[in-house]
ZADO-1210 file (C-alpha; in nm, 4 decimals, padded with zeros to 6 digits):
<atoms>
<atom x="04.8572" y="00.6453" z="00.4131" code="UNK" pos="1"/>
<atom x="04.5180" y="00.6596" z="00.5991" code="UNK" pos="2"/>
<atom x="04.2395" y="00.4939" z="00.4509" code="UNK" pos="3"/>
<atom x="03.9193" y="00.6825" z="00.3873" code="UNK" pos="4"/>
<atom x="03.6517" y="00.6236" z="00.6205" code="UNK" pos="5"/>
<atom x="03.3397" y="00.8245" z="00.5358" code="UNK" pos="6"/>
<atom x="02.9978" y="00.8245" z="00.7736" code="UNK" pos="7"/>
<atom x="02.7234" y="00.7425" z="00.5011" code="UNK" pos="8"/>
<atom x="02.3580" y="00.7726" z="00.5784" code="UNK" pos="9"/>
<atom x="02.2169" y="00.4323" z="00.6186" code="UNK" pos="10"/>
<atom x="01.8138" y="00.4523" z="00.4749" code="UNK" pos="11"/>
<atom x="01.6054" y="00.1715" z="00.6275" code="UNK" pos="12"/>
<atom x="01.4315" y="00.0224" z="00.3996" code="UNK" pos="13"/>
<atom x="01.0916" y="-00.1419" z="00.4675" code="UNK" pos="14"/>
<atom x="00.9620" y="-00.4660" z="00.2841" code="UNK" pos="15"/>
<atom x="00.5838" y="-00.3984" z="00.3129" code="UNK" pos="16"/>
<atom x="00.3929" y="-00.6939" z="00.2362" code="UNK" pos="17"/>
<atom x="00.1754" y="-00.6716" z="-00.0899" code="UNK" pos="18"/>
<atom x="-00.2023" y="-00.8414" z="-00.1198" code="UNK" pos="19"/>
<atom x="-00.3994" y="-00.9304" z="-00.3876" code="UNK" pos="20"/>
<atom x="-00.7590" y="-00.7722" z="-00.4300" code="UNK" pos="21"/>
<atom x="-00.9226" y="-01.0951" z="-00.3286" code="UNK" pos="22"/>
<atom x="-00.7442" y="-01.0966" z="00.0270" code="UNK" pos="23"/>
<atom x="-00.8049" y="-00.7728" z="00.0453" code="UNK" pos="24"/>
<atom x="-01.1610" y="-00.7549" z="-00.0111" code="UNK" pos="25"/>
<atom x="-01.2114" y="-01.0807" z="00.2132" code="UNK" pos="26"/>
<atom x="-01.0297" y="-00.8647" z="00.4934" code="UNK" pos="27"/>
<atom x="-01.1987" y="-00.8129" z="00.8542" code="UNK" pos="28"/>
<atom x="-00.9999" y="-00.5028" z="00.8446" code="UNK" pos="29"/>
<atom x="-01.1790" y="-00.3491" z="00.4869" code="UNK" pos="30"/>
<atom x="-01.5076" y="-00.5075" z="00.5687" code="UNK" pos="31"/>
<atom x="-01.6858" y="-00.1337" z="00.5628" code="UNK" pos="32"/>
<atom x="-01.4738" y="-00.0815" z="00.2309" code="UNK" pos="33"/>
<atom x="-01.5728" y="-00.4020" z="00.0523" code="UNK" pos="34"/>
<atom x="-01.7895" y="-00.2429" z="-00.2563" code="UNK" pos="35"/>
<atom x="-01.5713" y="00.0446" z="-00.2849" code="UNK" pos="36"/>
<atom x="-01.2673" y="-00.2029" z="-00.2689" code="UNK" pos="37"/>
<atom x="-01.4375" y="-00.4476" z="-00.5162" code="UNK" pos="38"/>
<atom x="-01.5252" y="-00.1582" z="-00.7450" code="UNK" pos="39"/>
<atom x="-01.1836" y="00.0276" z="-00.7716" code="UNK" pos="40"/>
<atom x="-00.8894" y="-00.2369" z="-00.7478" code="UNK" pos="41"/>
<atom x="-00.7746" y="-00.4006" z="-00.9973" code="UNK" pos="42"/>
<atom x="-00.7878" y="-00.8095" z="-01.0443" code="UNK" pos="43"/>
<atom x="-00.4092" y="-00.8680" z="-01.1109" code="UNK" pos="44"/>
<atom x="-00.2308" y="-00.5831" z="-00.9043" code="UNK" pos="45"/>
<atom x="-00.0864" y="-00.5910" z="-00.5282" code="UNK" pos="46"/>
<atom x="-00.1258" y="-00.3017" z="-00.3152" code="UNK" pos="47"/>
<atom x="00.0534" y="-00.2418" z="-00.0118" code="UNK" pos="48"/>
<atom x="-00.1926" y="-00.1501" z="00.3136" code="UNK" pos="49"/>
<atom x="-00.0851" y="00.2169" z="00.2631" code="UNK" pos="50"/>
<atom x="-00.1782" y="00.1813" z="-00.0993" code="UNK" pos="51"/>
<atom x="-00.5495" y="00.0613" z="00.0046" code="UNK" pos="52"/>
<atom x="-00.6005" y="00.3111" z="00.2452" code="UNK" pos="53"/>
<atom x="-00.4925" y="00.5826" z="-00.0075" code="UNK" pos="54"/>
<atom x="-00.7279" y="00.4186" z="-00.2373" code="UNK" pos="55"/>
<atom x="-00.9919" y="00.4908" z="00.0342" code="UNK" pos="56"/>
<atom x="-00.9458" y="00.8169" z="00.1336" code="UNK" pos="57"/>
<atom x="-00.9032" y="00.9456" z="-00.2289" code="UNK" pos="58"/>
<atom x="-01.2540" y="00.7783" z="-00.3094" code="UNK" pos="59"/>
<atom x="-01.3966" y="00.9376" z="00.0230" code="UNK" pos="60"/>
<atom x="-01.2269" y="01.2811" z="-00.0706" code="UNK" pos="61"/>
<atom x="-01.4181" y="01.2594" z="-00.4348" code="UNK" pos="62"/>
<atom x="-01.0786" y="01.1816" z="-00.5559" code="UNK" pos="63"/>
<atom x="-01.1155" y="00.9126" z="-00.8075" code="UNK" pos="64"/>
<atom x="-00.8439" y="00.8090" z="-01.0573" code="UNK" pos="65"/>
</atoms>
């Protein structure tokens, strides 16, 4: 008897580093973003870099949440 062999899709998944308001806010990177940063995340929550820059756009789209 054969044994099965069956091709699965293999997802990558991607470990993206989370970061605390405070690094984020004392970021070169977010240094045009600092009092909108300051003002909308929250204290004890870690957003990914995708996260933040959602956070941005929505604020710069009048999208606030």
């Amino acid at each position: 008897m054969k044994a099965k062999t069956s091709k699965k899709k293999t997802e990558k998944v991607v470990n993206e580093n989370k970061f605390t308001k405070e690094q984020i806010v004392n970021s070169k990177k977010f240094a045009k973003n600092v009092d909108l940063l300051r003002a909308t995340l929250k204290e004890n929550k870690k957003y990914t870099l995708k996260e933040v820059y959602e956070i941005i756009e929505n604020f710069m789209k009048g999208k606030v949440s």
